[in-house]
C-alpha positions as CSV (number, residue, x, y, z in Angstrom):
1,X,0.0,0.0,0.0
2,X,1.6,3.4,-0.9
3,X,2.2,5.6,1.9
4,X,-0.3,8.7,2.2
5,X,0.3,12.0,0.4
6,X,2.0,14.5,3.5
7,X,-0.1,17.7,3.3
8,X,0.6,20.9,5.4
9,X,-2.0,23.4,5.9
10,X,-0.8,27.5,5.4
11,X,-3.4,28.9,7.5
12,X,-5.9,28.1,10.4
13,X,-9.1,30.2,9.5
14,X,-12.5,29.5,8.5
15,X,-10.4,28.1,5.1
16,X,-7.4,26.5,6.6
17,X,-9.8,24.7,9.0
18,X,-11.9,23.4,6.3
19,X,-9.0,22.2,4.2
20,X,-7.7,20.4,7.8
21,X,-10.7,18.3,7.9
22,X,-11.2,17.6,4.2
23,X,-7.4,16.4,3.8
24,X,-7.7,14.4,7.0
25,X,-11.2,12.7,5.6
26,X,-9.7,11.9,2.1
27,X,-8.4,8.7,1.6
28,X,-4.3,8.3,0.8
29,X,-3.6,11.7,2.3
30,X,-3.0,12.9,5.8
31,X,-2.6,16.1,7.6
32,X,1.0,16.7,9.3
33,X,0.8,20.0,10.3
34,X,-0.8,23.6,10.2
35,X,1.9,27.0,9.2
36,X,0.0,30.3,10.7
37,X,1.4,33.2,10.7
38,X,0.0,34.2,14.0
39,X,-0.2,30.5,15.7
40,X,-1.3,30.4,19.6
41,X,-1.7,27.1,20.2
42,X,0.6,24.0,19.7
43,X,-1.8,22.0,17.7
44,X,-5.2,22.6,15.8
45,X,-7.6,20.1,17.1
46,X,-10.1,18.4,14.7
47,X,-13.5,16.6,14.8
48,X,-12.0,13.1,14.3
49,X,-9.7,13.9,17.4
50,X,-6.4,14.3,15.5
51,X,-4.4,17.0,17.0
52,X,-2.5,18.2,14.0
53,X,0.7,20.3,15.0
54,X,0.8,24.0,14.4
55,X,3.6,26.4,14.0
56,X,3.8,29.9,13.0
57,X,7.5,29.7,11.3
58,X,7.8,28.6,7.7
59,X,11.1,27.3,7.9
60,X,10.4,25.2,10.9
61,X,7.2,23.6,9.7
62,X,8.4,22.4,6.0
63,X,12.1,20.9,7.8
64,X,10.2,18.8,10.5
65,X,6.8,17.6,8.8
66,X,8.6,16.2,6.1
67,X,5.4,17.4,3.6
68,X,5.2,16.2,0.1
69,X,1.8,18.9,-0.6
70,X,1.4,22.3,1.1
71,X,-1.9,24.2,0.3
72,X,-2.6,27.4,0.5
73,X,-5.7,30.0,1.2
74,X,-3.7,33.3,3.0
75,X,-3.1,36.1,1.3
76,X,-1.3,37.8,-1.6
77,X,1.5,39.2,1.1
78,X,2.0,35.8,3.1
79,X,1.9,33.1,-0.4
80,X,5.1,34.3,-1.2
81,X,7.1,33.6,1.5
82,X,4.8,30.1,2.3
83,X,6.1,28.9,-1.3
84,X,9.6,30.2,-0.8
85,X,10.2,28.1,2.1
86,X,8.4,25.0,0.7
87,X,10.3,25.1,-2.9
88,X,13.3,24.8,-1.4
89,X,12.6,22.0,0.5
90,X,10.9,20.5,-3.0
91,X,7.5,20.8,-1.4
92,X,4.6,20.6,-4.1
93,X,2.1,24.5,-3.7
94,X,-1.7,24.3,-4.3
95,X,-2.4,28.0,-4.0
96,X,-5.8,29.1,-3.7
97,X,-4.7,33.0,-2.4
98,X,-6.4,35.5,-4.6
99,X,-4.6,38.5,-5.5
100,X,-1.2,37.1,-6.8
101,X,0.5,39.2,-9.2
102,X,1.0,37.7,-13.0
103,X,4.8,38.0,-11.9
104,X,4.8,36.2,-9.4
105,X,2.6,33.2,-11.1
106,X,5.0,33.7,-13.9
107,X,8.0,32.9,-11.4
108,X,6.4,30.2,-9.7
109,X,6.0,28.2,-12.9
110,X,9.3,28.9,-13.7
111,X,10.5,27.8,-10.5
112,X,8.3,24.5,-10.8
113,X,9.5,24.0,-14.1
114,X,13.3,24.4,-13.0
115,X,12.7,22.1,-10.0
116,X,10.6,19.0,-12.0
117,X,7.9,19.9,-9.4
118,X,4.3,19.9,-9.8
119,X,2.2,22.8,-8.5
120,X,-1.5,24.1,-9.1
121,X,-2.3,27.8,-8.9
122,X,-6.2,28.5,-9.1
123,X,-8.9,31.0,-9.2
124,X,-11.3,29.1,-7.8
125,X,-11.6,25.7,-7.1
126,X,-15.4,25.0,-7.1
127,X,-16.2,22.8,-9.4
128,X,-19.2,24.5,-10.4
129,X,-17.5,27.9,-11.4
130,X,-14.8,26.4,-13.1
131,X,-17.7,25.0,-15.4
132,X,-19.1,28.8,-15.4
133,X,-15.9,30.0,-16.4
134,X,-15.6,27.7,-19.2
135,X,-19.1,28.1,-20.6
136,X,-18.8,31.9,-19.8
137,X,-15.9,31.5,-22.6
138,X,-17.8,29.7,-24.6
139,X,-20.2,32.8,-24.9
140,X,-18.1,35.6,-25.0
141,X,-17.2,34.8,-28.8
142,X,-21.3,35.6,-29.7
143,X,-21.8,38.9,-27.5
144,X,-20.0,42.2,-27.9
145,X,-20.8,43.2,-24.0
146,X,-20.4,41.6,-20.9
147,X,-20.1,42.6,-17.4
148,X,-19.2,40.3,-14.3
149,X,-20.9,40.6,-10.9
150,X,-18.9,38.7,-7.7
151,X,-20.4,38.4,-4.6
152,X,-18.8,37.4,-1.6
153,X,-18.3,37.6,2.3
154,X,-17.2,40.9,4.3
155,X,-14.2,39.4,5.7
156,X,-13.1,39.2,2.0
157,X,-9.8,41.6,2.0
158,X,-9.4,42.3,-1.8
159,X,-11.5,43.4,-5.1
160,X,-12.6,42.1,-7.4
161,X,-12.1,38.7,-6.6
162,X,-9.4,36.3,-8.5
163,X,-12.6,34.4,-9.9
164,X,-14.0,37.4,-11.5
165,X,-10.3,38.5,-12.8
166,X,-9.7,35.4,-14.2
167,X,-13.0,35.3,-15.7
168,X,-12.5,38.6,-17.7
169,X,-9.3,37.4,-18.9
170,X,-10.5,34.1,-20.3
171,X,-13.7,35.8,-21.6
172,X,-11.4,38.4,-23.6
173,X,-8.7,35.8,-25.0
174,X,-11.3,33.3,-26.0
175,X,-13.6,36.2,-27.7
176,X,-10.0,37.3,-29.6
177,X,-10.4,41.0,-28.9
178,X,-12.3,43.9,-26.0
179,X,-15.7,43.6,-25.4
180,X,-17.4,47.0,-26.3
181,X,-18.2,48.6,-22.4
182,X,-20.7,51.9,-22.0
183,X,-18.9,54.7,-20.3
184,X,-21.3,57.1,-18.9
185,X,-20.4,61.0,-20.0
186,X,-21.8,62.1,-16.2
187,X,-20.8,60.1,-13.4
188,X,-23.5,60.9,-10.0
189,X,-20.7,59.3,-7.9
190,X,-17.3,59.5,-9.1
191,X,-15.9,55.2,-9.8
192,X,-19.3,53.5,-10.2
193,X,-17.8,51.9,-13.8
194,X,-14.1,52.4,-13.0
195,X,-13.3,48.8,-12.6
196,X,-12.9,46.7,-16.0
197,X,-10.6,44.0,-17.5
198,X,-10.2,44.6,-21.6
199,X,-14.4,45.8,-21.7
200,X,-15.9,43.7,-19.2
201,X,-16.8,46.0,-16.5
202,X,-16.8,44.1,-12.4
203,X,-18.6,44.6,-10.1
204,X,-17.6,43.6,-6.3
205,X,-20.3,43.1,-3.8
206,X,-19.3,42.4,0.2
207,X,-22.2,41.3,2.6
208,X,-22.2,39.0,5.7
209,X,-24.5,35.7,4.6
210,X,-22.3,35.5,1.5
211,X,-19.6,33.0,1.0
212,X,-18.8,33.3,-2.8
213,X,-20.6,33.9,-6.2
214,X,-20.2,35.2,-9.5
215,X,-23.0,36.0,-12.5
216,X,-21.7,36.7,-15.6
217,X,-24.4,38.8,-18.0
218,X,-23.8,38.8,-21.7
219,X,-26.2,41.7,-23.7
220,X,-26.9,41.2,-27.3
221,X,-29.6,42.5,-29.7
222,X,-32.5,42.1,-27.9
223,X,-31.4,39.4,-25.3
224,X,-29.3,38.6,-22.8
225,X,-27.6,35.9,-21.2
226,X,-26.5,35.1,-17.1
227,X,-24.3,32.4,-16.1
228,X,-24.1,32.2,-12.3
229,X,-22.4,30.0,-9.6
230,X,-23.3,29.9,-6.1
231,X,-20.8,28.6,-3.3
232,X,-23.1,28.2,-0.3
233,X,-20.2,26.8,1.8
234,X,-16.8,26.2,1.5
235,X,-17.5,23.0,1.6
236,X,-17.7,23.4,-2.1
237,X,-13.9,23.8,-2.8
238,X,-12.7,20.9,-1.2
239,X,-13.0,18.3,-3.9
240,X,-11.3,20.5,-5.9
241,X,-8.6,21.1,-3.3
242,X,-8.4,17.3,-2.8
243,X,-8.0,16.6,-6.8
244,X,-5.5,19.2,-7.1
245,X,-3.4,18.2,-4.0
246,X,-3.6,14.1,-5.4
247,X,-2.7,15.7,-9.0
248,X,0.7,17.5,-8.4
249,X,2.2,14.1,-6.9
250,X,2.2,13.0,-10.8
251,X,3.2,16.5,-12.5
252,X,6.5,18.1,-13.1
253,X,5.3,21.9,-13.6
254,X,3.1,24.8,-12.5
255,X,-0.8,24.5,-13.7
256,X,-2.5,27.6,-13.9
257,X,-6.4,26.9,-13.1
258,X,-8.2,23.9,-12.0
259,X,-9.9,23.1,-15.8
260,X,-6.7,21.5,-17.0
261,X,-7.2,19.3,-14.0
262,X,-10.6,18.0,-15.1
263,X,-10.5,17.8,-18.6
264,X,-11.5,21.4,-20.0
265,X,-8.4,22.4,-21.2
């Protein structure tokens, strides 16, 4: 029997929490320990009863747990140094941190590439809205406008979300040129249409009750169309999280989004 897949944790959170108990459920992989930042306790404590050990230095936690996998759901400041420490130890990154610059994604890969190791960098890892973002491809080629609404908690530090980023982008590329955006000559309040990726204009909403959603509306000649995703828990990410972590055992470079992983690219 082959021994389980060693994953460690960046981050206790709501997130890190979740991932904790999803890894420790999956079969073939196993939780060794939890890297946060601001760590208080020796151990994070889960349903099953495994006390998983906790630490908040980097270079500590990737030298003792020995970890083939290290996932993580921080932030754009705190990724960097998390996959620093666990590249040079040849640790495999599943990054789910929104906000990462294209340079730094660019470096990563190269790094991965340099290294033999395999990594996944994703926008979102719902299943659900990776299909939106696919199908939301599909339909930018037969509609000239297109705006993106995301939706998510108010504990959510950056806007607009990767999701809806990554969205634009793929919409854009796939459609071959801008999408044609209305500019309003008078502006009431001063920024209501200022955000936009090449004609697809974002909107960020931030309410408590949310966890994380995204509608995309196409406009046409006399129609429209809305593609939406709803992530009522975050429950919803961890298959995805679980496929990517099993999939990076196998691969010997950086893949950017989670479609490539099932089949869509």
């Amino acid at each position: 029997m082959p021994e389980p897949i060693r994953v460690i944790v960046s981050g206790s959170g709501k997130m890190g929490r979740a991932i904790v108990e999803a890894v420790d459920a999956a079969d073939g992989m196993t939780p060794v320990g939890v890297l946060e930042k601001f760590a208080e306790a020796p151990a994070l404590v889960l349903p099953s009863g495994l006390d998983v050990p906790m630490t908040a230095d980097e270079d500590d936690a990737f030298d003792e747990w020995d970890g083939d996998v290290v996932i993580d759901f921080t932030n754009a400041s705190w990724t960097p140094t998390v996959v620093d420490a666990a590249l040079r130890r040849g640790v495999r990154p599943v990054i789910g941190t929104s906000g990462l610059s294209e340079a730094f994604v660019a470096s990563l890969a190269g790094r991965c590439r340099e290294q033999r190791l395999g990594g996944v960098v994703a926008a979102n890892f719902a299943i659900g809205a990776v299909l939106l973002m696919h199908m939301a491809k599909t339909a930018a080629r037969f509609f000239d406008a297109a705006e993106i609404i995301e939706l998510h908690h108010d504990q959510k530090v950056d806007a607009p979300s990767g999701t809806a980023i990554a969205t634009a982008r793929g919409m854009a590329s796939a459609r071959g040129r801008p999408f044609a955006r209305n500019v309003p000559t008078s502006e009431t309040i001063a920024g209501a249409r200022a955000a936009a990726i090449d004609g697809v204009t974002l909107h960020s909403v931030r309410l408590p009750g949310l966890v994380a959603h995204q509608e995309v509306i196409f406009g046409g000649l006399g129609q429209t169309l809305t593609l939406r995703h709803d992530s009522t828990g975050r429950d919803s990410f961890m298959p995805g999280i679980v496929l990517a972590a099993r999939e990076v055992m196998g691969r010997q470079e950086l893949v950017v989004g989670l479609d490539a992983l099932i089949g869509l690219a």
